[in-house]
ZADO-1210 file (C-alpha; in nm, 4 decimals, padded with zeros to 6 digits):
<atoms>
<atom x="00.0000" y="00.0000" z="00.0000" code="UNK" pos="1"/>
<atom x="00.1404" y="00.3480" z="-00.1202" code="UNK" pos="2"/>
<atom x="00.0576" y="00.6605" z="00.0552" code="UNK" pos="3"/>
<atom x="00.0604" y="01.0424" z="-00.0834" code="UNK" pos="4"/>
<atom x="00.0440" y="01.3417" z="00.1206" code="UNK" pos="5"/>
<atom x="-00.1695" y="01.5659" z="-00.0709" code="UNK" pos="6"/>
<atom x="-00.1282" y="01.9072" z="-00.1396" code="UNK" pos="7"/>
<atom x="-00.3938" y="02.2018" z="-00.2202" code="UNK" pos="8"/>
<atom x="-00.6845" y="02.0208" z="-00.1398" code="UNK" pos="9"/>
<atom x="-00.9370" y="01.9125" z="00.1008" code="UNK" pos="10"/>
<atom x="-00.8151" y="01.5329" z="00.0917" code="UNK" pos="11"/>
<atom x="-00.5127" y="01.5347" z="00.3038" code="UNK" pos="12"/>
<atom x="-00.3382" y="01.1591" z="00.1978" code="UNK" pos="13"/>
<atom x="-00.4731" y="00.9289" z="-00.0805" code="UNK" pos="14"/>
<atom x="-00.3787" y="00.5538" z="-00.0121" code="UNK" pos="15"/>
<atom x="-00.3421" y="00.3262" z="-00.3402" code="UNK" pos="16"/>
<atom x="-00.2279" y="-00.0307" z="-00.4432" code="UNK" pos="17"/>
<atom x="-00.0651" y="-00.0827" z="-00.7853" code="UNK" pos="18"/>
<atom x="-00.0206" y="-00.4463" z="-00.8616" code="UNK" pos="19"/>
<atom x="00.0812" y="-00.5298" z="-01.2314" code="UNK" pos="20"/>
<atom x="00.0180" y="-00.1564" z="-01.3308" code="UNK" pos="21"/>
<atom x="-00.3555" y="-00.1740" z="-01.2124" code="UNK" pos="22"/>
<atom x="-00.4573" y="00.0610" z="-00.9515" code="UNK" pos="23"/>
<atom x="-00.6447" y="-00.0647" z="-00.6776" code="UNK" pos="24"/>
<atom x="-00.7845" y="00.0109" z="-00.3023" code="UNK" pos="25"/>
<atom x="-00.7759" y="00.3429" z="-00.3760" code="UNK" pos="26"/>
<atom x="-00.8915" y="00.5854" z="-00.0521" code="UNK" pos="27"/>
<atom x="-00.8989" y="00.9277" z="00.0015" code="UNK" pos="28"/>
<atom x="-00.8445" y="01.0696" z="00.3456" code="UNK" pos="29"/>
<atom x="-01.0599" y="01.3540" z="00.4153" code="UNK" pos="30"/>
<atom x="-01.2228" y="01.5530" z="00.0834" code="UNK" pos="31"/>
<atom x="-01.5900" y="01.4929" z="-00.0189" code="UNK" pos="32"/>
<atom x="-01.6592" y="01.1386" z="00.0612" code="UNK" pos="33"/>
<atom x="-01.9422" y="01.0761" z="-00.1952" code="UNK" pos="34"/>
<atom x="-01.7202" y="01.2008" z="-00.4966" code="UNK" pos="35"/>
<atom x="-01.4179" y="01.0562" z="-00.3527" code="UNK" pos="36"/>
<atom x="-01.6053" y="00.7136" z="-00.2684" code="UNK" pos="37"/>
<atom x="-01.7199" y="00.7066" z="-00.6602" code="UNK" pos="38"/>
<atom x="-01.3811" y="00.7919" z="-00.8025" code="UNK" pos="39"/>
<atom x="-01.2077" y="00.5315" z="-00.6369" code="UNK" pos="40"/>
<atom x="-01.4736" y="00.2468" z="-00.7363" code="UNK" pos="41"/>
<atom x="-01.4948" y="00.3543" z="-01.0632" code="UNK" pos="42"/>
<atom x="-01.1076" y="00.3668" z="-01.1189" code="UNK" pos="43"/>
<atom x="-01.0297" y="-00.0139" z="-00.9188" code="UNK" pos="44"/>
<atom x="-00.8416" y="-00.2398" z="-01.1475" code="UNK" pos="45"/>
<atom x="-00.7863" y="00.0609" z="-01.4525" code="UNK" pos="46"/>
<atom x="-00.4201" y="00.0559" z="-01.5700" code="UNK" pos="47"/>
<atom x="-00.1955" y="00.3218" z="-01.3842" code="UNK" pos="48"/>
<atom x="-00.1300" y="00.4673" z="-01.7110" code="UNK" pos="49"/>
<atom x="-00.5025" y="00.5699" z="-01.8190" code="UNK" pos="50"/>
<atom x="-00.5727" y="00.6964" z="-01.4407" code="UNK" pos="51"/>
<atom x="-00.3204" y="00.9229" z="-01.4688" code="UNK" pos="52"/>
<atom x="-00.3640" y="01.0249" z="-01.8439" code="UNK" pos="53"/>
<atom x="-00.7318" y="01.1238" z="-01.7727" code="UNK" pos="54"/>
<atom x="-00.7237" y="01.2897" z="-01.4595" code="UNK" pos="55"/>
<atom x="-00.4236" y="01.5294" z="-01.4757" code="UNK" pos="56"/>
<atom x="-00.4534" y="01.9051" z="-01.4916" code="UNK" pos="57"/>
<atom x="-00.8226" y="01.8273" z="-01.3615" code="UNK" pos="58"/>
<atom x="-00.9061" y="02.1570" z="-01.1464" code="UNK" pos="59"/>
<atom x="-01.1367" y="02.1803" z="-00.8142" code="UNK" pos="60"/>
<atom x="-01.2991" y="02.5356" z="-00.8583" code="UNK" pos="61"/>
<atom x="-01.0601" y="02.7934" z="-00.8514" code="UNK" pos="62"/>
<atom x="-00.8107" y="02.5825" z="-00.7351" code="UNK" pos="63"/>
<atom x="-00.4578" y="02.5092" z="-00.9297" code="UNK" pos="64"/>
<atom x="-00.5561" y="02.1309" z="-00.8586" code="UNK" pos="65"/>
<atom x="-00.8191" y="01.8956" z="-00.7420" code="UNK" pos="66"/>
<atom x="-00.7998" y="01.5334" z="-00.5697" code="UNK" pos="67"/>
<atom x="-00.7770" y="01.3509" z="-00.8878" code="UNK" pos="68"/>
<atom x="-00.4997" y="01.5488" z="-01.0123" code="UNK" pos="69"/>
<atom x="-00.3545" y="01.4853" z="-00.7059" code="UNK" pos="70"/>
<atom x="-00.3770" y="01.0995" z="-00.7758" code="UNK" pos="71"/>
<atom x="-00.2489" y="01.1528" z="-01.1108" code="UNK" pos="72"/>
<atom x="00.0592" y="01.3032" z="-00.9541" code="UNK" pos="73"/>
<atom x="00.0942" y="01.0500" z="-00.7075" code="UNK" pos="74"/>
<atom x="00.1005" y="00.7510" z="-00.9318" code="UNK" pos="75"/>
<atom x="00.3544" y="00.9447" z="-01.1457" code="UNK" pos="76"/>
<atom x="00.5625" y="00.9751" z="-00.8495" code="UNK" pos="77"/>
<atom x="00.5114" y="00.5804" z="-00.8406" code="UNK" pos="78"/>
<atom x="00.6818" y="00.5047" z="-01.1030" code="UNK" pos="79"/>
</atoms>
């Protein structure tokens, strides 16, 4: 299980699995649950790749970032 301190948004760590460059048991520490709940079920078992491809440079409001861009960056730092 990897762990990545957040930064610029309300989630404050995301915790991830990768196994055979799939992500999976993917959970958000703080943020808006419901979203955050969906994201994670909806990504289990996508390759890291994709994840990453679709959700960077995804904004929260007026914010330079958002949660998934935040997991995009953390499973580029994976790697």
């Amino acid at each position: 299980m990897s762990t990545y301190k957040t930064k610029g948004v309300c989630a404050s760590h995301i915790h991830f699995e990768i196994k055979e460059n799939k992500l999976y048991d993917v959970e958000f520490v703080n943020g808006c649950p419901g979203n955050l709940q969906a994201l994670a079920v909806l990504l289990e078992g996508m390759s890291v790749d994709d994840v990453a491809e679709r959700l960077k440079g995804i904004r929260c409001g007026h914010k330079a970032t958002s949660c998934a861009d935040q997991l995009a960056k953390a499973l580029e730092s994976s790697k």
